[in-house]
C-alpha positions in Angstrom: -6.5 -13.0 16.6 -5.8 -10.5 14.2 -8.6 -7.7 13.8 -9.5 -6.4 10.4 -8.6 -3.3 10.7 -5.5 -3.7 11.7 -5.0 -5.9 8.9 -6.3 -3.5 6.4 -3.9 -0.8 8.1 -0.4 -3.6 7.7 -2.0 -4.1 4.0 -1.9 -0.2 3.4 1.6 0.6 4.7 3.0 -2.5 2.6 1.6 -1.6 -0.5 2.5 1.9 -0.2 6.0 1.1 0.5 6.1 -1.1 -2.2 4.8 1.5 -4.3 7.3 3.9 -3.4 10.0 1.7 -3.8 11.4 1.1 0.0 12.6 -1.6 2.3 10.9 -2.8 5.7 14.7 -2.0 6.7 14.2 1.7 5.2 11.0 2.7 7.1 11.9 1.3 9.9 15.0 3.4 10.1 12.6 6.6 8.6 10.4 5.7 11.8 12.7 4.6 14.0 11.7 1.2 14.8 13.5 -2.6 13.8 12.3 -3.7 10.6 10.6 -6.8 12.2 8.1 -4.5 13.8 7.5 -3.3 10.3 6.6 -6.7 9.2 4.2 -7.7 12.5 2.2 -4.1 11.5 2.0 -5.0 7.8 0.9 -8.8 8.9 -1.9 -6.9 10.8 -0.2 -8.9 14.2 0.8 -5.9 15.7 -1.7 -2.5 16.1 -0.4 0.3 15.1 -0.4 2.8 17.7 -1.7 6.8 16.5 1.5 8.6 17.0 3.7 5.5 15.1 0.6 6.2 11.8 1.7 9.5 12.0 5.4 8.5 11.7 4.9 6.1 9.3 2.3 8.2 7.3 4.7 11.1 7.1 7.7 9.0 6.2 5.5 7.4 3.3 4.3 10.8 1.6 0.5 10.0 2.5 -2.7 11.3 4.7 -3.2 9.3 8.0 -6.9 8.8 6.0 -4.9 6.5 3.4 -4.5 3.9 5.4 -8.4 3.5 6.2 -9.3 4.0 2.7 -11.5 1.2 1.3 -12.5 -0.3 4.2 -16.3 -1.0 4.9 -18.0 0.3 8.0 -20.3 -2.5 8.1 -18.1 -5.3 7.8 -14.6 -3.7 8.8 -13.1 -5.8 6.4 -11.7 -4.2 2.6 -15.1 -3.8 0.1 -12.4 -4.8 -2.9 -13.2 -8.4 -3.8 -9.9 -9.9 -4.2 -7.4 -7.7 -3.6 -5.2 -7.1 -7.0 -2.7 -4.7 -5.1 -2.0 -8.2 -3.1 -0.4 -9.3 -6.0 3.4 -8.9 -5.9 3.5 -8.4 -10.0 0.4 -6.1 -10.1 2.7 -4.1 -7.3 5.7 -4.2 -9.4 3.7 -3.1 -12.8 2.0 -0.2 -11.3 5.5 0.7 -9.4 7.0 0.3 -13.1 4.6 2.3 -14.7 4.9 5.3 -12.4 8.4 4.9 -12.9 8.0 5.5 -16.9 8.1 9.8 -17.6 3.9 11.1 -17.6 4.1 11.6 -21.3 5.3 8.0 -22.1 3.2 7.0 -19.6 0.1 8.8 -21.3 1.0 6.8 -24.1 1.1 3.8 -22.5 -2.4 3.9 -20.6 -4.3 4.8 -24.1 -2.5 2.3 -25.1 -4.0 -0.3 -22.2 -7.3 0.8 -22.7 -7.6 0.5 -26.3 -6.6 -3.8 -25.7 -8.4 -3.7 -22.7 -11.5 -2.5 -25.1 -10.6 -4.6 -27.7 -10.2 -8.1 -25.7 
């Protein structure tokens, strides 16, 4: 049985990878592991031992602390209700948007808010 912070953990590394725009095949060869162990630690099937975080941490441009953000004390489960960043085309629009230059992308958010205000 999976525990929930190892699923939270898998959840973190797979959507920063996604949002960074590599492969389970890419990390794995950054970390130096098959990609299939990859996917077990992003299913939250396999733990993720303190020195392979620290591989996999550095290889993803983040804080070790990143991958226990948003997870609740209490319950040791996520606090989000519903997790948007689950969403394969919520991960490919905020990938997309970083993608777009900062001053475009300026543009674009005031632009978001304003319908978002509007609706």
């Amino acid at each position: 049985m999976k525990h929930p912070v190892d699923a939270h953990v898998g959840k973190r590394i797979r959507h920063r990878r996604w949002l960074v725009g590599m492969t389970q095949q890419q990390l794995a060869d950054k970390v130096g592991i098959k990609f299939q162990q990859i996917q077990k630690y992003e299913t939250g099937m396999n733990r993720v031992s303190a020195s392979r975080l620290w591989d996999i941490a550095d290889a993803l441009g983040v804080q070790i602390s990143f991958f226990f953000e948003g997870l609740s004390e209490s319950e040791l489960a996520p606090v989000v209700q519903g997790d948007i960043m689950a969403d394969k085309e919520a991960l490919e629009l905020v990938r997309s948007y970083y993608a777009i230059p900062e001053a475009q992308r300026r543009r674009l958010f005031d632009l978001a808010r304003v319908l978002s205000d509007a609706a």
